[in-house]
N, C-alpha and C positions, 0 to 999 in steps of 0.2 A: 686609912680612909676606905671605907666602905662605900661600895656603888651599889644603889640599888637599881635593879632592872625589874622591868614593869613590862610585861608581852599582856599585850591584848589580843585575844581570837574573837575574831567576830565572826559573826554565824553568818553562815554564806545565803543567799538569797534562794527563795524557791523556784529554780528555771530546771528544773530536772529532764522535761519534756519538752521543751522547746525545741532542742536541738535534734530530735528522730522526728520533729512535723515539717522542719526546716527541710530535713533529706528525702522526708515522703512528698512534699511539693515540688523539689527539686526533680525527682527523681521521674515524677508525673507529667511535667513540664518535657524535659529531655523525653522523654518515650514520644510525645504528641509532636513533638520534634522530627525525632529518627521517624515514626509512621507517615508526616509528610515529604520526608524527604524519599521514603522509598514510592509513597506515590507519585513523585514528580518522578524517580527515573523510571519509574513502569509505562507513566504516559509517555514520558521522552521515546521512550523505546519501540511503543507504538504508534508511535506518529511517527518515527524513523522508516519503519514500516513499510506503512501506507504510503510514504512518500516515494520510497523503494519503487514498490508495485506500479507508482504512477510513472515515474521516470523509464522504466523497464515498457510500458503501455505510451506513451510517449513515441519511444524509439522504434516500438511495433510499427505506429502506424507511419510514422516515416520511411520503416521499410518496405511497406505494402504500395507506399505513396512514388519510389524511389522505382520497385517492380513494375509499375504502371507508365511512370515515365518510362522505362527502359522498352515499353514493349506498346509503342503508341498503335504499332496495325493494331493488336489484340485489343485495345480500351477504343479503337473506334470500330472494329466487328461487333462490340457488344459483351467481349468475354469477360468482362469487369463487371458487369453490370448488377448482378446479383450473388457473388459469395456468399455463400453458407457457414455456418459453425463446425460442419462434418467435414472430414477430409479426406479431398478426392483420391482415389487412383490417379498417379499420373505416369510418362514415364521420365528419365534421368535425361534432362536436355542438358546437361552437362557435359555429357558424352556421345548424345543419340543428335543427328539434328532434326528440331523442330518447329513446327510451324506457328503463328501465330496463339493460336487457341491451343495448342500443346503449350507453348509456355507460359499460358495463360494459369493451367489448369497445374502448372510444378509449382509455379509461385504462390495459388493458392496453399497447395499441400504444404508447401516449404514454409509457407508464414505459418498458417494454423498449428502445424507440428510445432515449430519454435514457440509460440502464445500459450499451446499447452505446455511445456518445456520450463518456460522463464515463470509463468504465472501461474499462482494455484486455480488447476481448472481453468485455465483458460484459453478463451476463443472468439475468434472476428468476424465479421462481414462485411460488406460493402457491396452498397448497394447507392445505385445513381444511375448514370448515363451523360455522355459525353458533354450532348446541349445543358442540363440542369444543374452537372456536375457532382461529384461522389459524397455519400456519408460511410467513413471508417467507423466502426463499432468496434471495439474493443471491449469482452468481460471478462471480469474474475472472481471469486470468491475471497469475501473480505470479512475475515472472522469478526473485525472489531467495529461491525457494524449493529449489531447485536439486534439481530432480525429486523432488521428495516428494511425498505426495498428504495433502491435508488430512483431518484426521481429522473434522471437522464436515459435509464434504461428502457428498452420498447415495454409493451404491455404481455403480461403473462412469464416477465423473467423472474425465477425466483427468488426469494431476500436473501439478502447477505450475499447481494451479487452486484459489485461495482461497476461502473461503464463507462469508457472514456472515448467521446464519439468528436472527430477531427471531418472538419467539411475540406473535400480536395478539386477543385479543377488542374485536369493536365496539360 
């Protein structure tokens, strides 16, 4: 007995290109992917930041707020009353004992020095009086402001300078 066998080839279909448009849309797809995904951790990052900066300005003025209580003669002479950005000469009441407006004038130094220290560029004032009660100023330089000028800050500060201003009665 004789078998006969019968193979049929059939001619395959024309998809030749399909499958390189398939990878090139894929491929497209995932990139538009990965580039928003590294814009979310770049903003993450910068907003880590700025949060930073604020917590750090935050704690400032609590310190400045924390020096005024400790030093009630000095904030009812007057010695609170107008802080500057510049930082005073003072001497080391640490060690030296001082009066009222000498520790007035270390705690200036001692905050302003720390604000430049902790914050890029920066620096306080305080300015008030005992019956009206005090405004803390806090600036800094905030790269990811990208030239704007803070609307909290006085007039004539320059852009890309953040400010974080705490109203204090003692």
């Amino acid at each position: 007995m004789r078998m006969k066998c019968v193979y049929s080839i059939r001619k395959p279909l024309n998809n030749s290109g399909f499958s390189l448009i398939e990878v090139l849309i894929t491929i497209l797809v995932v990139s538009f992917g990965l580039l928003g995904m590294a814009a979310l951790i770049v903003s993450g990052a910068r907003s880590n930041n700025i949060a930073h900066y604020r917590s750090i300005a935050s704690k400032q003025t609590e310190d400045i707020a924390d020096r005024m209580r400790a030093n009630l003669a000095g904030v009812t002479a007057g010695a609170y009353n107008a802080l500057t950005t510049t930082i005073p000469a003072s001497s080391d009441c640490l060690t030296n004992t001082c009066n009222a407006a000498q520790v007035a004038a270390y705690d200036h130094a001692q905050w302003n020095t720390a604000n430049f220290r902790l914050l890029p560029s920066g620096a306080g004032t305080v300015n008030g009086s005992v019956a009206a009660g005090f405004v803390i100023t806090l600036m800094w330089i905030e790269k990811e402001m990208n030239g704007e000028a803070d609307p909290a800050c006085p007039g004539g500060t320059p852009v890309n300078t953040r400010c974080f201003l705490t109203r204090f009665s003692p």
